[in-house]
KELUMMAR-261188 format. One line per 2 residues: their letters; for each residue x, y, z of C-alpha. Coordinates in nm, 4 decimals, decimal comma. Layout:
<lumgus>
a = X Y Z ~ ...;
</lumgus>
This chain:
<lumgus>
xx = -6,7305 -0,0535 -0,7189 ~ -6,7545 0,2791 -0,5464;
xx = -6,5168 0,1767 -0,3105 ~ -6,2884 0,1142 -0,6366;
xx = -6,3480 0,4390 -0,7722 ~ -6,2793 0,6023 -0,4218;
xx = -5,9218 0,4469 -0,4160 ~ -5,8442 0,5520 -0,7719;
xx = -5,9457 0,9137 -0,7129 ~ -5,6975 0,9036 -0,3775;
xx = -5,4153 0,7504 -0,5834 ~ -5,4466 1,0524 -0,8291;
xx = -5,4977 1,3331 -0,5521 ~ -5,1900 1,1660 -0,3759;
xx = -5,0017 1,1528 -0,7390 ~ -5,0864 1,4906 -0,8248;
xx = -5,0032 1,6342 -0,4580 ~ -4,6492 1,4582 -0,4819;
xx = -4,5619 1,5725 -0,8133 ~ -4,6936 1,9695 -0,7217;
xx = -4,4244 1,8872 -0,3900 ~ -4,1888 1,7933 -0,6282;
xx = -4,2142 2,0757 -0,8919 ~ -4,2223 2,3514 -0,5873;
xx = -3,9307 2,2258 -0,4466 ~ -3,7425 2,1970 -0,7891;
xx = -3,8589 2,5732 -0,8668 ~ -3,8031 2,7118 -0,4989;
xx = -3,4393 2,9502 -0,5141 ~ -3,1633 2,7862 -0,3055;
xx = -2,9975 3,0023 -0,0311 ~ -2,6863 3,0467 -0,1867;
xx = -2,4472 2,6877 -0,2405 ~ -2,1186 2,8934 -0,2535;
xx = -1,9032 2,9555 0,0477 ~ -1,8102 3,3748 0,0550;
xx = -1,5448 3,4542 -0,1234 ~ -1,2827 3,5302 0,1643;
xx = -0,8953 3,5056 0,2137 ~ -0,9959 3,1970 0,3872;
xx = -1,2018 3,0687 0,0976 ~ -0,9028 3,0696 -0,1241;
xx = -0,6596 2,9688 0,1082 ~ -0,8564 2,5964 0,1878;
xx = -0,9001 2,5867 -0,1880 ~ -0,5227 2,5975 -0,2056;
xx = -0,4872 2,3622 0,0607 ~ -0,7313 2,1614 -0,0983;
xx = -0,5857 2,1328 -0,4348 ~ -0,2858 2,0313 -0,2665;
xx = -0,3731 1,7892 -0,0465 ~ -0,6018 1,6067 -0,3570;
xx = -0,3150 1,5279 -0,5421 ~ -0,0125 1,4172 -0,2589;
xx = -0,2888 1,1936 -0,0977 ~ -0,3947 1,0384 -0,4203;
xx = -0,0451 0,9590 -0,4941 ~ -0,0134 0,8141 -0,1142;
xx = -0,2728 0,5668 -0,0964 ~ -0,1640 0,4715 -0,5070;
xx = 0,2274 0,4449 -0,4377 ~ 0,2621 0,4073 -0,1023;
xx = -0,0479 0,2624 0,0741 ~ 0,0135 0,0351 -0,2607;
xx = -0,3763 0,0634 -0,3604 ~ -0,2202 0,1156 -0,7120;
xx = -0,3687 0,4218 -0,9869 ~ -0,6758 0,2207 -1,1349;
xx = -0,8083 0,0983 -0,7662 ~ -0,7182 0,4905 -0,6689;
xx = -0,8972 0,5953 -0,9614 ~ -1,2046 0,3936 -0,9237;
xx = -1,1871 0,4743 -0,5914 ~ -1,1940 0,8771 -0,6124;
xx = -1,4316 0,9163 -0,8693 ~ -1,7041 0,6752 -0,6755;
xx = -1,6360 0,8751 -0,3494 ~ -1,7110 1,1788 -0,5916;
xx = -2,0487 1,0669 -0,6888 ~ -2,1632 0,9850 -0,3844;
xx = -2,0323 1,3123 -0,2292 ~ -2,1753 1,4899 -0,5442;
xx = -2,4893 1,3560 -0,4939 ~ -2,5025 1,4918 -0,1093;
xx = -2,3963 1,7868 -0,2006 ~ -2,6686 1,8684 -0,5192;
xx = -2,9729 1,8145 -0,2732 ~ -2,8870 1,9909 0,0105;
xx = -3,0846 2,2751 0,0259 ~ -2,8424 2,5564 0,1720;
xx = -2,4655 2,5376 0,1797 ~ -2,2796 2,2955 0,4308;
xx = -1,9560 2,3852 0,4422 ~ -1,8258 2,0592 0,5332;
xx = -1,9858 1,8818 0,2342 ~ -1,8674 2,1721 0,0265;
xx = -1,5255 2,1177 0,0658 ~ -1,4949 1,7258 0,0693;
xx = -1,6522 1,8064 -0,2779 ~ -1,4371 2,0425 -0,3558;
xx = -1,0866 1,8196 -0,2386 ~ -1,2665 1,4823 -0,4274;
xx = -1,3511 1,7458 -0,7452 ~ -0,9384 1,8560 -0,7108;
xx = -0,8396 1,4785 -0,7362 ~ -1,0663 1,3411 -1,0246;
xx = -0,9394 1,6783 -1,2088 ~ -0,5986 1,5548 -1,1462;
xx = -0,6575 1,2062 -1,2513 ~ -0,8825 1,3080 -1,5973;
xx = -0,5735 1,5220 -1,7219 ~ -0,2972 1,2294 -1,5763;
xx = -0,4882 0,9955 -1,8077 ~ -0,4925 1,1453 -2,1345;
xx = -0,1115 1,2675 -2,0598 ~ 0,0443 0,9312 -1,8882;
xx = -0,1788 0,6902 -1,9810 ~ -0,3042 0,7924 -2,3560;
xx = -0,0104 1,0220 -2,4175 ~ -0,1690 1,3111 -2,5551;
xx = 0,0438 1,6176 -2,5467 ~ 0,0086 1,8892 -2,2853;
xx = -0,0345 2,1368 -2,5427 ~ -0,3450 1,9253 -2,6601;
xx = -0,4988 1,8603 -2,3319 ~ -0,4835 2,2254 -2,2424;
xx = -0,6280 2,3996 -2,5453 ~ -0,9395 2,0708 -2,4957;
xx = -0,9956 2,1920 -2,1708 ~ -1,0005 2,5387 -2,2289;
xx = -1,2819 2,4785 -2,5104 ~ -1,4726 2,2280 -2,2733;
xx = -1,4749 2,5132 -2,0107 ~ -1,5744 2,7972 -2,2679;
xx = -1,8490 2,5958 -2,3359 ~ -1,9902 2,5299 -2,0421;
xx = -1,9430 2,9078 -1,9499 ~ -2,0902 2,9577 -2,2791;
xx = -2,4153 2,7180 -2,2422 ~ -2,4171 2,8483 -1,8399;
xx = -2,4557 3,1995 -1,9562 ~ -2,7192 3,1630 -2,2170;
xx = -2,9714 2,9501 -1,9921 ~ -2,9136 3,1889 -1,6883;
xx = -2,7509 3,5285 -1,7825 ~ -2,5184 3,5115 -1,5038;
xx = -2,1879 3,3080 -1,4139 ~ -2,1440 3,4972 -1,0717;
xx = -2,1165 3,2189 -0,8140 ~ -2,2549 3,4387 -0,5638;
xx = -2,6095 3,3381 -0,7141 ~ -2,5526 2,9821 -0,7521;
xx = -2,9053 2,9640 -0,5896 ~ -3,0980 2,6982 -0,8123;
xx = -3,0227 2,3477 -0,8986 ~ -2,9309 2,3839 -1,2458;
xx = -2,7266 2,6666 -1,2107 ~ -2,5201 2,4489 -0,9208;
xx = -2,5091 2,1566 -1,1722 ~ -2,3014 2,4210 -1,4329;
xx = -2,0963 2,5668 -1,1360 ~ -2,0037 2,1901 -1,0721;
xx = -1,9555 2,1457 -1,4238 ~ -1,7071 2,4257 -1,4558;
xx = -1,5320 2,3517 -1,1432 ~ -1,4193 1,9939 -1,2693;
xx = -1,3069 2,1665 -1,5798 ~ -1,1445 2,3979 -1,3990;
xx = -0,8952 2,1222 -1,2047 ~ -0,8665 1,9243 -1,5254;
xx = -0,7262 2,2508 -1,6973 ~ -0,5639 2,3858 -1,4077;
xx = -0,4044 2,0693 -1,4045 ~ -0,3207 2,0493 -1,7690;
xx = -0,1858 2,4079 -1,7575 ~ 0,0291 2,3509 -1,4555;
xx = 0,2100 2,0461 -1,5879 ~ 0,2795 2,2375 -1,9585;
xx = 0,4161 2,5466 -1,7517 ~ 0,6491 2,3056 -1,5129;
xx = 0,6872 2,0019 -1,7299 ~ 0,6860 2,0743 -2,0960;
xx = 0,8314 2,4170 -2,0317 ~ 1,0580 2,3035 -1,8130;
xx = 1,0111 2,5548 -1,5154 ~ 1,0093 2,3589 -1,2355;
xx = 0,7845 2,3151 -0,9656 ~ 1,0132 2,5902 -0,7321;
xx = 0,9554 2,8323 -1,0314 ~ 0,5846 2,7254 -1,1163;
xx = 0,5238 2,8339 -0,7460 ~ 0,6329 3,1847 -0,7703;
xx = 0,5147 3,2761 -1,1443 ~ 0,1127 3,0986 -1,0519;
xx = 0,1697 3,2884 -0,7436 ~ 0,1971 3,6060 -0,9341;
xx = -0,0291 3,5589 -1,1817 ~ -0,2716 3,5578 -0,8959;
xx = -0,1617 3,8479 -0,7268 ~ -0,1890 4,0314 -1,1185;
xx = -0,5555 3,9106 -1,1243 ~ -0,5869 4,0649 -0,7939;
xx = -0,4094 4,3789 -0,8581 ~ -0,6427 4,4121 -1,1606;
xx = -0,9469 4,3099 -0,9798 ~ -0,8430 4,6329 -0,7348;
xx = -0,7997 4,8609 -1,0953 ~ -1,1519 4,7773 -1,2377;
xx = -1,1138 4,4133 -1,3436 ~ -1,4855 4,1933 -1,3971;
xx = -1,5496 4,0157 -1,0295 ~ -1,6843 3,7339 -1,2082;
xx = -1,3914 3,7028 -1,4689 ~ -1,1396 3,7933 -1,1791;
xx = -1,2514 3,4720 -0,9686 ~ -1,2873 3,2353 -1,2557;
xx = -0,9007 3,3086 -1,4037 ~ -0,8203 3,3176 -0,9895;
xx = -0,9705 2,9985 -0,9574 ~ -0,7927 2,7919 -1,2316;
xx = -0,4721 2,9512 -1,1677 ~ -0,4720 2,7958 -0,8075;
xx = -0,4689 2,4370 -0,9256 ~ -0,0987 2,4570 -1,0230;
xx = 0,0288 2,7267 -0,7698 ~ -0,0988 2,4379 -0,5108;
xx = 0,0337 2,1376 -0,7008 ~ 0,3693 2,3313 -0,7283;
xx = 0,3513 2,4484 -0,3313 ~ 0,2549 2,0446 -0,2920;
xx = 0,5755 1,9538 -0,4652 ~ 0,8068 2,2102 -0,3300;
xx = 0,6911 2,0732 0,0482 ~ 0,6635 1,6840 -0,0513;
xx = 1,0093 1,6611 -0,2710 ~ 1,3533 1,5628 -0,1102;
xx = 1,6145 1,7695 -0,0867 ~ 1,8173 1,6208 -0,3199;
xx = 1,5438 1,7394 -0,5807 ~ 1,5017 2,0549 -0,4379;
xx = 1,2407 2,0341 -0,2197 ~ 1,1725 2,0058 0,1356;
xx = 1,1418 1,6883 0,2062 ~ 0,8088 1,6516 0,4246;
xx = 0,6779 1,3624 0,1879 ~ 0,2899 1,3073 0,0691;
xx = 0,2041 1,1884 0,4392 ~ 0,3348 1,4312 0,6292;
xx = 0,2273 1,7462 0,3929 ~ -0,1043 1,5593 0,3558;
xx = -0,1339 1,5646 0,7228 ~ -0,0496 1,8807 0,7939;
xx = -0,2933 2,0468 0,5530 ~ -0,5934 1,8322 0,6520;
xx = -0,5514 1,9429 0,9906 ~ -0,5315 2,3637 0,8734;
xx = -0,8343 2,2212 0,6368 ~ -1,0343 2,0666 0,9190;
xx = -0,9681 2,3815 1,1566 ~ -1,0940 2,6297 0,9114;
xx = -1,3936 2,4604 0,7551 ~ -1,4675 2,3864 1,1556;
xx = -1,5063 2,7483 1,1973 ~ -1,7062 2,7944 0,8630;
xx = -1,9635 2,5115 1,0143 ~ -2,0035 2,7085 1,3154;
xx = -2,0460 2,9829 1,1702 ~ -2,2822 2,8498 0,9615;
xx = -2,4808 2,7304 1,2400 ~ -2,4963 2,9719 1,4309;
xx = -2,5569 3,2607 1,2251 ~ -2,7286 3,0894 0,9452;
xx = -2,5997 3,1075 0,5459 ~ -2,5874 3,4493 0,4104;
xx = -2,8403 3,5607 0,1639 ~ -2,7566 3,7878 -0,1376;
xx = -2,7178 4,1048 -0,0551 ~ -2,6381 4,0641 0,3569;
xx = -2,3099 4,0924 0,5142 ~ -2,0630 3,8707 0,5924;
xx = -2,1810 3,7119 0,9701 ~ -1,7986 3,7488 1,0213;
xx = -1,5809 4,0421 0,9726 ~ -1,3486 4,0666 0,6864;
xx = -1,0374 4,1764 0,9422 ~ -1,1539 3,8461 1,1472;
xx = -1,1546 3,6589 0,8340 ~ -0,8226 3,7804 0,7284;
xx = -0,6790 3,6984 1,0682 ~ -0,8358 3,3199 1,0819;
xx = -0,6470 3,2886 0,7014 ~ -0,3353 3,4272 0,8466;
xx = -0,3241 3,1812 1,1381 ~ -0,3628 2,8878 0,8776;
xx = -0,1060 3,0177 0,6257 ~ 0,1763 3,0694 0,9442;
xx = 0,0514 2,7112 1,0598 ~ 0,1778 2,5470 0,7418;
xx = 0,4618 2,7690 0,7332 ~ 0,5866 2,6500 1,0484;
xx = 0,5033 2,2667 1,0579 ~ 0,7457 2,2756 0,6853;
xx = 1,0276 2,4829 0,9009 ~ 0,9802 2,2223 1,1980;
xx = 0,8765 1,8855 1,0402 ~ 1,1286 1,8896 0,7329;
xx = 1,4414 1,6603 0,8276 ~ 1,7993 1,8305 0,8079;
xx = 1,9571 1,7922 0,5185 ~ 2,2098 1,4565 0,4852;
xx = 2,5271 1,4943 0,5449 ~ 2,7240 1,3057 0,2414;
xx = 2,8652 0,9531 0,3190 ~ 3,2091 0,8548 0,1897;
xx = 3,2094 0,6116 -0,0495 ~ 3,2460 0,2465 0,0605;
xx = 3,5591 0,1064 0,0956 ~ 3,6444 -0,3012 -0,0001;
xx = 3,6410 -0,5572 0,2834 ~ 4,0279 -0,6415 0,3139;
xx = 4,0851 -0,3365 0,0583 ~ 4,1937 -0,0975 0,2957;
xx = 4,1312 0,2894 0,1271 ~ 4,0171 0,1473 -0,1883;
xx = 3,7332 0,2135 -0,2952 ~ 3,5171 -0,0959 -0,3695;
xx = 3,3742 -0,2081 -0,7124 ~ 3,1338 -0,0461 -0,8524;
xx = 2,8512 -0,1537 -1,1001 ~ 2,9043 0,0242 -1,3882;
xx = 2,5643 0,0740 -1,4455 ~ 2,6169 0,3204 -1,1486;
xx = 2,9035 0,4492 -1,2488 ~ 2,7837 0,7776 -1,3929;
xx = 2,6149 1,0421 -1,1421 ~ 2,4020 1,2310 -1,4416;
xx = 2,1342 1,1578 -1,6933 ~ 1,8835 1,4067 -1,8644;
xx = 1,6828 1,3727 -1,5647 ~ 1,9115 1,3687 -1,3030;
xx = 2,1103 1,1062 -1,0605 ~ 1,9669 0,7985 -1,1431;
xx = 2,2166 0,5662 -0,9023 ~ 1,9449 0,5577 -0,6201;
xx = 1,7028 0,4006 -0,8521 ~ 1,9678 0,1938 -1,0323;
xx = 2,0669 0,0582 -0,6566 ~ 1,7677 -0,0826 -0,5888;
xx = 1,7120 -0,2730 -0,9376 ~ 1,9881 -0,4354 -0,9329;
xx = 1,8804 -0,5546 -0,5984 ~ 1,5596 -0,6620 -0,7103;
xx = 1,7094 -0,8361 -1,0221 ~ 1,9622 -1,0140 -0,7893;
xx = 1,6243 -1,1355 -0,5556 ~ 1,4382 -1,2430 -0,8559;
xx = 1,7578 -1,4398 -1,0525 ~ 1,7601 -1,5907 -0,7254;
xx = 1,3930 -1,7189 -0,7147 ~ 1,2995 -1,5190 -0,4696;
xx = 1,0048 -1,3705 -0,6347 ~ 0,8274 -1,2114 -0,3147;
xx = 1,1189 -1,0714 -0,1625 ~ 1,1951 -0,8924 -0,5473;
xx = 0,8005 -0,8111 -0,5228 ~ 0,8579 -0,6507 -0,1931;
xx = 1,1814 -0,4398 -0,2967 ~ 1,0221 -0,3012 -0,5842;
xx = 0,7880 -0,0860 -0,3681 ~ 1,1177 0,0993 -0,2460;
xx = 1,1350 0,1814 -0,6760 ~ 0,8005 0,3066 -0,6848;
xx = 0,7809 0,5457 -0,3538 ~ 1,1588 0,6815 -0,4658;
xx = 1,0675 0,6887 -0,8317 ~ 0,6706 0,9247 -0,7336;
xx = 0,8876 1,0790 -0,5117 ~ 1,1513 1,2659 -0,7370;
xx = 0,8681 1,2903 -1,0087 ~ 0,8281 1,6615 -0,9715;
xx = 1,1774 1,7687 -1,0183 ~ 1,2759 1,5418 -1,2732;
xx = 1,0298 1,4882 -1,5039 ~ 1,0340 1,8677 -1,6207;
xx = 1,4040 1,8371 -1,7164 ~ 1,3137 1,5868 -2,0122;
xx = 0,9715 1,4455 -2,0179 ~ 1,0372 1,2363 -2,3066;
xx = 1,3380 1,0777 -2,0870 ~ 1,0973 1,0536 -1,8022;
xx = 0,8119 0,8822 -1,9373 ~ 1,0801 0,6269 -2,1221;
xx = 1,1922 0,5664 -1,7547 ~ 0,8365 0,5728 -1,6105;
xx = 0,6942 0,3140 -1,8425 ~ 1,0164 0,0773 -1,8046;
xx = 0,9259 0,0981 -1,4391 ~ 0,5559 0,0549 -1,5036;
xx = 0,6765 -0,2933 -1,6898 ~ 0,8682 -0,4395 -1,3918;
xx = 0,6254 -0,3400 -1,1347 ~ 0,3505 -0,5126 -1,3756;
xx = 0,5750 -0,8121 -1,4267 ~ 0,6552 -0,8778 -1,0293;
xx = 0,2938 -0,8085 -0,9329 ~ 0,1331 -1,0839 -1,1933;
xx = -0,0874 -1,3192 -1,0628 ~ 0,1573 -1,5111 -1,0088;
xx = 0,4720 -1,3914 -1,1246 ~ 0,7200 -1,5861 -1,3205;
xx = 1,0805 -1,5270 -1,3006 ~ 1,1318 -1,5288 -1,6681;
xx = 0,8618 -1,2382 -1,7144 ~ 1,0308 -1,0537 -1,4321;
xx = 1,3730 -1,0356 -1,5620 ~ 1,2702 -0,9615 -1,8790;
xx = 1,1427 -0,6378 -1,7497 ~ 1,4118 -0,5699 -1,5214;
xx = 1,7108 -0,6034 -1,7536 ~ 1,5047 -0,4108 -1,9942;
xx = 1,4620 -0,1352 -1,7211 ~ 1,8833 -0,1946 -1,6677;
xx = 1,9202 -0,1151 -2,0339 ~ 1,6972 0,2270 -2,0109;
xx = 1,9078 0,3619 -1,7141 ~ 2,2779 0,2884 -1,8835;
xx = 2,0792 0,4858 -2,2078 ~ 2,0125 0,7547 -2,0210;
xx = 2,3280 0,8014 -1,8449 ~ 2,4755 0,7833 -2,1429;
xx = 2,3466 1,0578 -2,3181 ~ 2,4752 1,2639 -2,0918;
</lumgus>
């Protein structure tokens, strides 16, 4: 019996010392979670936004993972990297960011849903997320009296700045596409006018403007300046932009990414985090210089990766025919539609509906990829010309790539879809 007792009363002290552990490490202050606030900070946050969305697109459209496998994908990746990142007990700058880029994709993918997938209106989505993110700023403020994120030094206040970030995306996001999409400005035009609404938040930050307020209106207005930079490097000529494609641009702004968040882990390790209050470990004009070296480096891989622009081809000539031209479908006929030159697209349907009347099921399956890498491709500089045109297009699309990827296909389902996607491309020539 005493021996009983003796085990009991070690089980409690052992309880009791594990749950004191528990409650002083919960109540200990965090060095701060939050990177400084540098020109470097902001420009891998731009870099970051962009390179969430053009490599979500490439492993969906082009790796061929496809959106929900993407989706599912992303938002587990987030979790686990969310997880990470909550209990560490000072900043790691390398964790920070691959939070940061996985938090810029989910965003993107939350407000796709609702607009793509749900079809709620851009105006709908935005004024949602601008409530959701008042209230967490709201509910943040009254539990801790502060929003500053250079005092994002306890666990719950790092669960609100998390909170608020992913708001932040999803509204950035949902702002973005109203101001390029719905508004029709373009992603060439979104690029300059989030541009300067940043430099206006920074020229009244410099006149007297609330730090805190100045980096949170800063911080959602760099989602779509970095989706519309993404676009104007990723798009082809043809639409304006510079042709790089989602690889290539992805590529290139990992690598800036990885060489700047390099120099923020050894920095980190050798001169520890900063505390409130201390100085930057790193001057501000070294700083500036390290964010000027990345900015030129993207700069220049666009001026020396993007291809020359295509010559045009003369049109084909009949075998036999000589110097006439040879027949053309009529579906192709006619170079415009609300959303631009749709001949490209039209090309490639007709071959697909040509494999699949034929039987060949898997070599139609195999051409339609070409149809989904142009169609993501040109995405950005068409859909804003008439995005009641484009999603009519999209979904037709969506329906033959659903039909040909079946498990298994059948050729009736398949050219069902096709000549129904036929019919929406004459329409939309048509009109105009």
């Amino acid at each position: 019996m005493p021996d009983t007792v003796s085990t009991v009363l070690e089980q409690g002290r052992s309880r009791l010392f594990l749950e004191q552990g528990r409650s002083r490490l919960s109540s200990t202050p965090l060095l701060n979670k939050v990177p400084a606030i540098t020109a470097t900070f902001w420009l891998i946050k731009i870099l970051s936004t962009t390179i969430g969305e053009t490599f979500a697109d490439y492993l969906a459209v082009q790796v061929g993972l496809g959106t929900a496998v993407t989706d599912g994908a992303m938002m587990t990746l987030l979790a686990i990297a969310l997880v990470a990142q909550l209990r560490a007990r000072r900043l790691v700058p390398w964790l920070y960011w691959l939070t940061v880029v996985l938090v810029s994709i989910v965003g993107t993918q939350i407000t796709d849903f609702f607009t793509d997938t749900l079809g709620v209106s851009l105006y709908v989505s935005t004024a949602v997320f601008t409530v959701i993110l008042a209230v967490v700023f709201t509910v943040w403020w009254r539990q801790e009296r502060t929003l500053a994120i250079t005092a994002i030094d306890t666990p719950r206040r790092e669960r609100y700045y998390w909170g608020a970030i992913l708001t932040t995306f999803a509204l950035g996001t949902a702002g973005g596409d109203l101001a390029t999409e719905a508004l029709s400005l373009g992603f060439r035009n979104g690029a300059f006018i989030f541009g300067g609404l940043i430099l206006g938040v920074w020229l009244g930050r410099r006149l007297g403007l609330n730090a805190v307020l100045a980096f949170w209106i800063a911080y959602v207005l760099t989602r779509p300046l970095g989706a519309s930079l993404g676009d104007l490097l990723t798009q082809a000529r043809d639409f304006g932009g510079l042709g790089l494609g989602a690889s290539l641009t992805s590529l290139v702004f990992l690598a800036v990414i990885v060489a700047l968040v390099a120099r923020e882990q050894v920095n980190a390790t050798r001169h520890g985090i900063r505390a409130k209050g201390e100085a930057p470990a790193v001057s501000p004009h070294r700083d500036y210089a390290w964010a000027a070296a990345g900015a030129v480096a993207v700069v220049a891989a666009a001026v020396v990766l993007a291809p020359s622009p295509t010559p045009a081809v003369a049109a084909p000539t009949a075998a036999g025919t000589a110097g006439k031209p040879a027949p053309v479908n009529p579906l192709e006929a006619d170079p415009t539609s609300p959303i631009g030159d749709l001949r490209p697209f039209a090309v490639i349907v007709d071959d697909v509906a040509a494999r699949t009347k034929k039987g060949d099921l898997s070599a139609a399956t195999a051409r339609i990829k070409d149809l989904e890498v142009a169609w993501d491709n040109g995405e950005a500089a068409m859909k804003p010309a008439s995005p009641d045109d484009w999603h009519a297009m999209d979904s037709a699309i969506d329906a033959a790539l659903t039909a040909l990827r079946a498990t298994p296909p059948t050729k009736a389902a398949s050219l069902s879809a096709l000549t129904s996607l036929q019919s929406t491309i004459g329409t939309l020539e048509k009109k105009q």
